[in-house]
N, C-alpha and C positions, 0 to 999 in steps of 0.2 A: 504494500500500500504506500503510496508517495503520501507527501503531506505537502500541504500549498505554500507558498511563500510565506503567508500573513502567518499558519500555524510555526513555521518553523522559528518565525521570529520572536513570536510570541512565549514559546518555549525556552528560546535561546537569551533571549530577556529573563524570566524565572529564574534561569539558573543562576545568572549574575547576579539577582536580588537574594537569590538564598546563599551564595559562596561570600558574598560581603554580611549578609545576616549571622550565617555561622561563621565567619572570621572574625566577627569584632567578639562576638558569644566569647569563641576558645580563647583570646585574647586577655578578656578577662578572668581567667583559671591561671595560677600562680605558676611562671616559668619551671621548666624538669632542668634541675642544676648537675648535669650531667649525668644520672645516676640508669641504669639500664631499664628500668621502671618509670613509669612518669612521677610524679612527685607526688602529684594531687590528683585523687580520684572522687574528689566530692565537687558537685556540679553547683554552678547559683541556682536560690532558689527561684521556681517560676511562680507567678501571677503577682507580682506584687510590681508596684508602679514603677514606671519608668522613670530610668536617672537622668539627668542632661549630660553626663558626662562621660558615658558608657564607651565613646568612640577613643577615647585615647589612652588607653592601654595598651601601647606598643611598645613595650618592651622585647628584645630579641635576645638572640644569645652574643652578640656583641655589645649591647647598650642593655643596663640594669634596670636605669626607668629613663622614660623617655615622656614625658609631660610637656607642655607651652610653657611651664612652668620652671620646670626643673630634669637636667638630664644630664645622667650618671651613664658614663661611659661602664660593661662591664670588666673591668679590671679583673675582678676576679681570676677568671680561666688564665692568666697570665701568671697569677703569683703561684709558689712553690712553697710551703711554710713547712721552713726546716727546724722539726723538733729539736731538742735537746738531747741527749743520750743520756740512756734507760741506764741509770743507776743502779738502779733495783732494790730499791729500798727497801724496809718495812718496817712496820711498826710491832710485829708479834713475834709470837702470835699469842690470842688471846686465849688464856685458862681460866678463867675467873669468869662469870658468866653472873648476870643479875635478870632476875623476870619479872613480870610484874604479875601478881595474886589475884589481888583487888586494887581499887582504886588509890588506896594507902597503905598495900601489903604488897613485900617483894620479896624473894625469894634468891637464897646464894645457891650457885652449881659452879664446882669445883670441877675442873676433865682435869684429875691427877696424874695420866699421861703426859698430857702438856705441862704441867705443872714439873713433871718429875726434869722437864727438858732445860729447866732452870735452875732444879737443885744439882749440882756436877758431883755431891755424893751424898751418901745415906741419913745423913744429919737429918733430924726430924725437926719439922715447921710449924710456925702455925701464921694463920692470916686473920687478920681485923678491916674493922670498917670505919671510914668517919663520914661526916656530912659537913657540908663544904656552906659556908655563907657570905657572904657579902661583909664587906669590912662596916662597921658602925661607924668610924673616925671619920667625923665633917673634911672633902676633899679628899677621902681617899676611897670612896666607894666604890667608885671602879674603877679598881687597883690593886687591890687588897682581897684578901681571901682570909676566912677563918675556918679553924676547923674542930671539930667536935672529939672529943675523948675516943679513942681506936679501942672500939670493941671487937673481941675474939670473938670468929664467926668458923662454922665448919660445913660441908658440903646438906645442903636442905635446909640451912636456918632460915625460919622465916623472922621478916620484923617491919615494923611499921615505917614508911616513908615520912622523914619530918623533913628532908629538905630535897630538894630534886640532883642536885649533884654527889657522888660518894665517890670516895678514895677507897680503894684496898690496898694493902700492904700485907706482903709475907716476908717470913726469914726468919732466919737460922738463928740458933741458942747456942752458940761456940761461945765457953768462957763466961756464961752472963752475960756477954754481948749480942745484939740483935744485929744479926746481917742480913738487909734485904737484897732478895734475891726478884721477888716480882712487885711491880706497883702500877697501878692500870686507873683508869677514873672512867665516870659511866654520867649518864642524864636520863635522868626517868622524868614522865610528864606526871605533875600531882595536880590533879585533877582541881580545879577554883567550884568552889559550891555555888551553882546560879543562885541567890537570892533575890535577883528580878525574871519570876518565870514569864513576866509578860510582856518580857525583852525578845524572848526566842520567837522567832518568825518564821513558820513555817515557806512560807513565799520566796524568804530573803535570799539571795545571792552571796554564793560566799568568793571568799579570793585568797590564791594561795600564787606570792609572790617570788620566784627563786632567782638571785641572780646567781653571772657566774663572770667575775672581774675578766677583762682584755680580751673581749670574744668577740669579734667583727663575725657579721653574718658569711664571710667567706672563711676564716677559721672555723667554724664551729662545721661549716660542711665537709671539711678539709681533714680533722682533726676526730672530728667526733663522728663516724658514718653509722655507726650504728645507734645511735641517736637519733639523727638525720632520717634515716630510714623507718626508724617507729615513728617518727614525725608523718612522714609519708604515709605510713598505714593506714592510722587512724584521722586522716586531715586536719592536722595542725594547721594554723593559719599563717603565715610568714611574711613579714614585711620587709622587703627590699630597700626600703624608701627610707628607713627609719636613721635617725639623723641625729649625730653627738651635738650640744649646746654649749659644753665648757670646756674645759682644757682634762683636767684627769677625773678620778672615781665623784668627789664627793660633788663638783656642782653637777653632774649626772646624773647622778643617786638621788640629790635632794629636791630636782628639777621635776623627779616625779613624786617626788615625796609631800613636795610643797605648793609646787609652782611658783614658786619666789623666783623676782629678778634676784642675779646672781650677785649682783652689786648691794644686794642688801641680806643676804645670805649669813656671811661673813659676823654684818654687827645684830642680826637676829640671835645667831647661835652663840652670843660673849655673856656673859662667860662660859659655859658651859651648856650642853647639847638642850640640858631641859629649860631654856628660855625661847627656845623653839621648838618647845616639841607639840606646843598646842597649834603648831601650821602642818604641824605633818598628818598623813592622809590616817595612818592606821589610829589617832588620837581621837577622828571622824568617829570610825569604825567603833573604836571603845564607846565613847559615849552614845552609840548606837548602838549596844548592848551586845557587840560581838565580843568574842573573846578573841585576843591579840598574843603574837608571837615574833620574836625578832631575834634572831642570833647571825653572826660573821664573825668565819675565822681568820689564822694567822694575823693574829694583835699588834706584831711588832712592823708593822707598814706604815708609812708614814701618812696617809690619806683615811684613816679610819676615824672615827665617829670620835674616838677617844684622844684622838689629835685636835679635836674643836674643843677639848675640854670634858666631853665623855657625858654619861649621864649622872649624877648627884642620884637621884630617885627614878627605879625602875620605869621604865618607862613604858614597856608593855606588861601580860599579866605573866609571859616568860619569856623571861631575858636568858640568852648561853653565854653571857660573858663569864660568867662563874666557872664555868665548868672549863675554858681554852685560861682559863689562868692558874689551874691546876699546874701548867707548864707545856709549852708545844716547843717539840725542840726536831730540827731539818734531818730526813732518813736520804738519801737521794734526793731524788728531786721532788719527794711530798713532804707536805707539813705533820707530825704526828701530836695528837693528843695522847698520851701514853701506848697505850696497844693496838690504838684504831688511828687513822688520818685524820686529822680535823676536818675536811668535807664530808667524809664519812658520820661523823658526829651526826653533823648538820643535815645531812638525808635521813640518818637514824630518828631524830626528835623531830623531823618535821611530819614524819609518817607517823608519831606518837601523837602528835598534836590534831593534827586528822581527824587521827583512828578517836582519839578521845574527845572531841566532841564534834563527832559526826551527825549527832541529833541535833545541833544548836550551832550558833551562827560564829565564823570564825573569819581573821584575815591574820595570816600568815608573811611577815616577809623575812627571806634568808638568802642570806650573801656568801659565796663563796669563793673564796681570794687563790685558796692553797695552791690551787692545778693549775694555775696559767695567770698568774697575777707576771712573774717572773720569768727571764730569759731560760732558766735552768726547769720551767713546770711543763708537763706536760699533762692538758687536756685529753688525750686521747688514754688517759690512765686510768680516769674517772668516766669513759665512754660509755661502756656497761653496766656499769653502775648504777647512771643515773637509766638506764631504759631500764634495769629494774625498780629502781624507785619508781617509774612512773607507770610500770604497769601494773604494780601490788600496790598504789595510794589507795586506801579504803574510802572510796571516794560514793556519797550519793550522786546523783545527774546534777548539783546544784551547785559546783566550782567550778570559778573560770582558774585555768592555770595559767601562770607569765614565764614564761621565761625569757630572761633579757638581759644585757649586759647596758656598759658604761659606753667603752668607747673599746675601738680595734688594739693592736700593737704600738704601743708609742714608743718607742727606742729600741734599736739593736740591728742591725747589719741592715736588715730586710727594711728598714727605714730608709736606707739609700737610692730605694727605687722608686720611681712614680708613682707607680701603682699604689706602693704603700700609702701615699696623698689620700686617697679614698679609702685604703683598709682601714686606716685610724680615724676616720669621722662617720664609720659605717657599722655600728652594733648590732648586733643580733637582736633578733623580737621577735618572739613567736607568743602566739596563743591558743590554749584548747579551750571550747565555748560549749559545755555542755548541752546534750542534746535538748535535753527540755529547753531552750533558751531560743535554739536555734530555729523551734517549731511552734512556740509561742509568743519570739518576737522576729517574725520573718523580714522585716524591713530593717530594721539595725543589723539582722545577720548577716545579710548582704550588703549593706554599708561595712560591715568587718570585713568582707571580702575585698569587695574593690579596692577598700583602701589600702591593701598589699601593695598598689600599685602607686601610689601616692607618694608624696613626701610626707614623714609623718617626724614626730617628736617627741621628747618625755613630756612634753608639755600634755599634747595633745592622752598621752596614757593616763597623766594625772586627772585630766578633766574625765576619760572613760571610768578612771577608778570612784569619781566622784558619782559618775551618772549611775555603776552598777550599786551603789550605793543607795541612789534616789529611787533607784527601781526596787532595790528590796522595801524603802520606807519609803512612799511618797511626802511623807512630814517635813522631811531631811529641805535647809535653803541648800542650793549647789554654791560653789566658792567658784568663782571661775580662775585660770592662771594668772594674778597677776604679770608675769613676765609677758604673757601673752592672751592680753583680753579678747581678742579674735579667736583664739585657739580653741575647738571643741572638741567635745570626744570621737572616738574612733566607731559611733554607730549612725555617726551624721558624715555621710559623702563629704569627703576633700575635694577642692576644687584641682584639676589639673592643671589648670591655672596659677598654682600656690608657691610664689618664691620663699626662698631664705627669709627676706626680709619679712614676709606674711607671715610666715612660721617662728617668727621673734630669732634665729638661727644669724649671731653676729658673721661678719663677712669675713673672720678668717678664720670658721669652721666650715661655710662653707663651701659643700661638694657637687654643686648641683650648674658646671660645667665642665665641659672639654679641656682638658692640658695641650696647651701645642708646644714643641718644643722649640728654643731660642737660643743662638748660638751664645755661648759665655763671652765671646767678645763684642755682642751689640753693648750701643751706649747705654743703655736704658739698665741693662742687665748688671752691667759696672756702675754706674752710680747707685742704682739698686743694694749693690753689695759695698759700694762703700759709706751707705746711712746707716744699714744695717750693722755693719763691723764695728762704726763709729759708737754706734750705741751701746755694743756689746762691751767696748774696750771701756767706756765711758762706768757703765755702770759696777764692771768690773774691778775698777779704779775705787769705789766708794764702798764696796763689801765690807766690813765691819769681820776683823781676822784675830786669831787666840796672839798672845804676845808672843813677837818675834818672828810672826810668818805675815804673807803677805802676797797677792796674789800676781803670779806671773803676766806679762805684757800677753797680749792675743793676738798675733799673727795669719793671714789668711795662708792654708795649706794646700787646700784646692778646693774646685765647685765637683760637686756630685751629681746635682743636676738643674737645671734651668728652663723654666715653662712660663708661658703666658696666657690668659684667657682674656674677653674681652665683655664687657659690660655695655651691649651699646644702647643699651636704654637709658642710661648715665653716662655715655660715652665717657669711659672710663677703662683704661686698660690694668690687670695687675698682673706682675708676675712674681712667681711661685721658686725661692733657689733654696737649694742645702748644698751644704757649705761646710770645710772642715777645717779648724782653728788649729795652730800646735801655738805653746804645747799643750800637749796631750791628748791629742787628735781628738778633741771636743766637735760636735757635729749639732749644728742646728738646721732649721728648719722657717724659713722667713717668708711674709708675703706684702707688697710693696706696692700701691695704689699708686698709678697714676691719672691723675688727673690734671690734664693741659698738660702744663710744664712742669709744675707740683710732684714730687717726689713725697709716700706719707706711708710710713712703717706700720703696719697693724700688728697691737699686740694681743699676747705677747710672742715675741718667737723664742720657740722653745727648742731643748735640748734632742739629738734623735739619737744622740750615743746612749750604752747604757749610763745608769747613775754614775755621777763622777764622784768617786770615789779617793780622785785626786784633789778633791774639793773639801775635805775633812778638816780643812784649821778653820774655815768660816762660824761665826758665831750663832748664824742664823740660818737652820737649814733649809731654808727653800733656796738662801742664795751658792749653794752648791754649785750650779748650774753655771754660774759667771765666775768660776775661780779655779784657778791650777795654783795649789800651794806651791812656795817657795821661804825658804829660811832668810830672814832678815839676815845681811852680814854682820858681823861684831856685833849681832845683840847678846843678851843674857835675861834670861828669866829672872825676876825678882821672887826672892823668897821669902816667905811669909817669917817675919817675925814673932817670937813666942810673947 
């Protein structure tokens, strides 16, 4: 059977209307980051109204987002993220075992085989218990540890939980002296008695927050695949888009914590953490009758909570600082809490806190530094791990999960490349969105969708965290971000349209153009680096140093590399150089506005080598960064007279 002209056309028309219908559709379904499975098998949902902005979702596997707004080359497939070498650490292994009975009863189990793998001979042991508190001394509460009288325990004793951290200690009776041979510390969750039962809400939306410090969304795929892949299983959600605000952990961390501009961050938290802790989101949560949880380990970082001054008075209803100040001391390349890893800790009590009030309303947030905070961690160590944590969470249908990080790799070799430019302003965010959520709020769930493709931000998380909040109480006023009063949550469409500037994202974080490269001897590129150098020598000159040291002159050693973008809706060009100083091959990272003729540094430019370590007589440690020690000549130290 022939068909006429008008039919053929008319057909060959359809098909064009449907191969552009279904290419903007797939479009919309979250890019396959190479993996021999596609990534995501969960489809948008249908009947629900149409978006205006459904057509720009071109993202490819050369370009990560591709918006009017914002477009991120993908870098990714380019980078090579060379771990550390497998040390092989470990912390055990573990003999001493604690369960929990009841809700204030737990229970010792001795595995005397293991145990025996510590005593090297026949000398007989015995082990004790203490419970672990919080220091009572004004300014040293968290700092300080107390601990309880070591009661003798032996395999099956039960006893009542009085405080949620416990020490064991065993050893030997050589001589009336006590030689310890094992000592391990544990966290059990004790359960807070609701006395507002008509807080608990059946309705309410819970939230369990996990980070995991220095995981750009291309490490974490790179590093962690079997992660990645249970992501895939079950359709996590993944934001490509998602976008650093500050320089390191904490104005990241607080960005979603608070939504504070960051310039006022600083004199919120003086003295100390709890003069800001009624801006932070889980303070919401408490006084909305959830019950609260917060622990991060590896204490001795210089970017933790406890570096703002820490908290005075607990600040959620369980704190883990008690239990990493027992003592974490470095195996290889993990951090250990006595016999277990301290992220292991941190998996351990977050699945406690779950498990234990799974009838009742909770928000959880936990930070994990150990695995990949450092040049020497490896992520991929804690891979498995966490997909079992997250396939055994005793989880009703009624938690959203986070997981999300700070910011990408900020210093060390792999800083020297372009690409790195984007790893380090590109964190990881993913979300799991309960099914009940998905199917009785069909229009935010696919607002969570699309916005994968967006530029997004902590700002933008902070305001979602606030909205799942409003949604469990409608009572609840929402706080919007101060940093960014535009900014909404992730169940209201981003515009494709949305630059840096919209997304409150200062202009030298951001990532949301093209790098072209520039040869190091244009003029632009040399003045460029001689404001910048001047700066560095300059501020370098007034570091404040221990007596008799003083920081070396800074030299330029070479460029590493050299790029420019252009702004031309500000017709405005910048370009982007790193740069390596001797002595001591210090390497930063600069970005240099031009405007007209105007030459104008944006700060700060920061260090891309590791910690300089050569920077240790300075008085003040952030100013590390601008100093290569040197010994004054013919000084001498003054000694203290008695």
């Amino acid at each position: 059977m022939r068909l006429s002209k008008t039919t053929t056309t008319a057909l060959l028309a359809s098909w064009i209307i449907l191969s552009i219908y279904y290419y903007n559709i797939f479009n919309l379904i979250p890019f396959s980051y190479k993996f021999k499975t596609k990534f995501y098998d969960v489809q948008l949902i249908n009947n629900v109204s149409s978006h205006q902005y459904t057509n720009f979702d071109n993202s490819t596997e050369d370009v990560l987002l591709n918006t009017p707004g914002c477009y991120i080359p993908n870098y990714e497939s380019k980078l090579v993220f060379k771990e550390a070498i497998n040390y092989k650490g470990n912390c055990g292994p573990r003999a001493v075992f604690i369960e929990k009975v009841s809700d204030d009863k737990i229970v010792f189990l001795i595995n005397k085989a293991k145990l025996e793998s510590y005593r090297k001979n026949k000398q007989n042991f015995s082990c004790c218990y203490q419970f672990v508190s919080r220091s009572t001394v004004p300014t040293f509460r968290d700092v300080r540890i107390t601990y309880s009288p070591c009661i003798l325990f032996s395999d099956g004793t039960i006893t009542t939980l009085k405080e949620e951290v416990i020490t064991v200690t065993c050893g030997l009776k050589p001589d009336k002296k006590v030689k310890n041979i094992y000592e391990d510390a544990y966290m059990m969750i004790k359960k807070k008695k609701n006395t507002n039962e008509g807080n608990s809400n059946e309705n309410a939306w819970n939230v369990l927050l996990l980070g995991m410090d220095t995981m750009s969304r291309a490490r974490a795929y790179y590093n962690m695949p079997f992660t990645m892949r249970y992501f895939q299983k079950l359709g996590w959600l993944d934001y490509r888009g998602y976008h650093k605000v500050g320089f390191n952990t904490f104005p990241n961390v607080m960005s979603i914590l608070t939504g504070k501009k960051l310039e006022k961050l600083y004199g919120l938290c003086s003295p100390n953490m709890n003069h800001c802790e009624d801006h932070i989101i889980w303070k919401k949560y408490k006084n909305a009758g959830f019950r609260t949880a917060f622990g991060e380990d590896n204490l001795s970082l210089p970017d933790t909570f406890y570096n703002y001054g820490g908290f005075e008075i607990i600040p959620t209803d369980h704190y883990m600082r008690p239990l990493f100040l027992t003592g974490e001391k470095a195996r290889g390349n993990i951090i250990c809490t006595k016999k277990i890893p301290s992220a292991k800790h941190i998996l351990q009590y977050a699945s406690q806190f779950l498990d234990t009030y799974n009838d009742e309303n909770f928000f959880g947030f936990f930070w994990i530094n150990s695995y990949s905070h450092n040049l020497i961690h490896k992520p991929s160590l804690l891979d498995k791990d966490l997909v079992n944590f997250f396939e055994n969470l005793p989880l009703s249908n009624n938690t959203f999960i986070i997981f999300v990080s700070d910011h990408g790799i900020r210093y060390g070799k792999m800083r020297y490349l372009m690409e790195s430019y984007y790893e380090e302003r590109l964190p990881m965010f993913f979300i799991w969105v309960p099914y009940d959520f998905r199917e009785r709020y069909k229009e935010k769930y696919k607002n969570l969708q699309l916005n994968q493709h967006r530029l997004t931000t902590p700002y933008d998380l902070h305001a979602t965290l606030w909205e799942i909040l409003k949604i469990s109480n409608d009572s609840i006023d929402i706080t919007v971000p101060e940093a960014c009063p535009h900014c909404t949550s992730l169940f209201k469409e981003k515009s494709p349209y949305r630059t840096c500037a919209d997304a409150a994202i200062d202009k030298k974080w951001c990532g949301c153009h093209k790098l072209v490269p520039v040869d190091t001897k244009d003029t632009d590129v040399f003045n460029s680096l001689q404001l910048t150098i001047s700066h560095i020598q300059n501020k370098s000159q007034h570091v404040e140093t221990k007596n008799c040291m003083k920081c070396s002159e800074f030299k330029l050693k070479t460029v590493l590399r050299s790029h420019s973008y252009v702004d031309s809706a500000n017709n405005k060009t910048y370009y982007v150089i790193a740069f390596l100083l001797s002595p001591g091959d210090v390497g930063y990272e600069a970005t240099v506005e031009k405007d007209g003729n105007t030459l104008k540094e944006l700060q700060p430019t920061t260090t891309i080598t590791k910690y300089n370590t050569k920077g240790n007589c300075v008085v003040k440690t952030f100013d590390r960064s601008y100093c290569v020690c040197e010994r004054v000549p013919k000084c001498f130290k003054k000694h203290k007279t008695k």
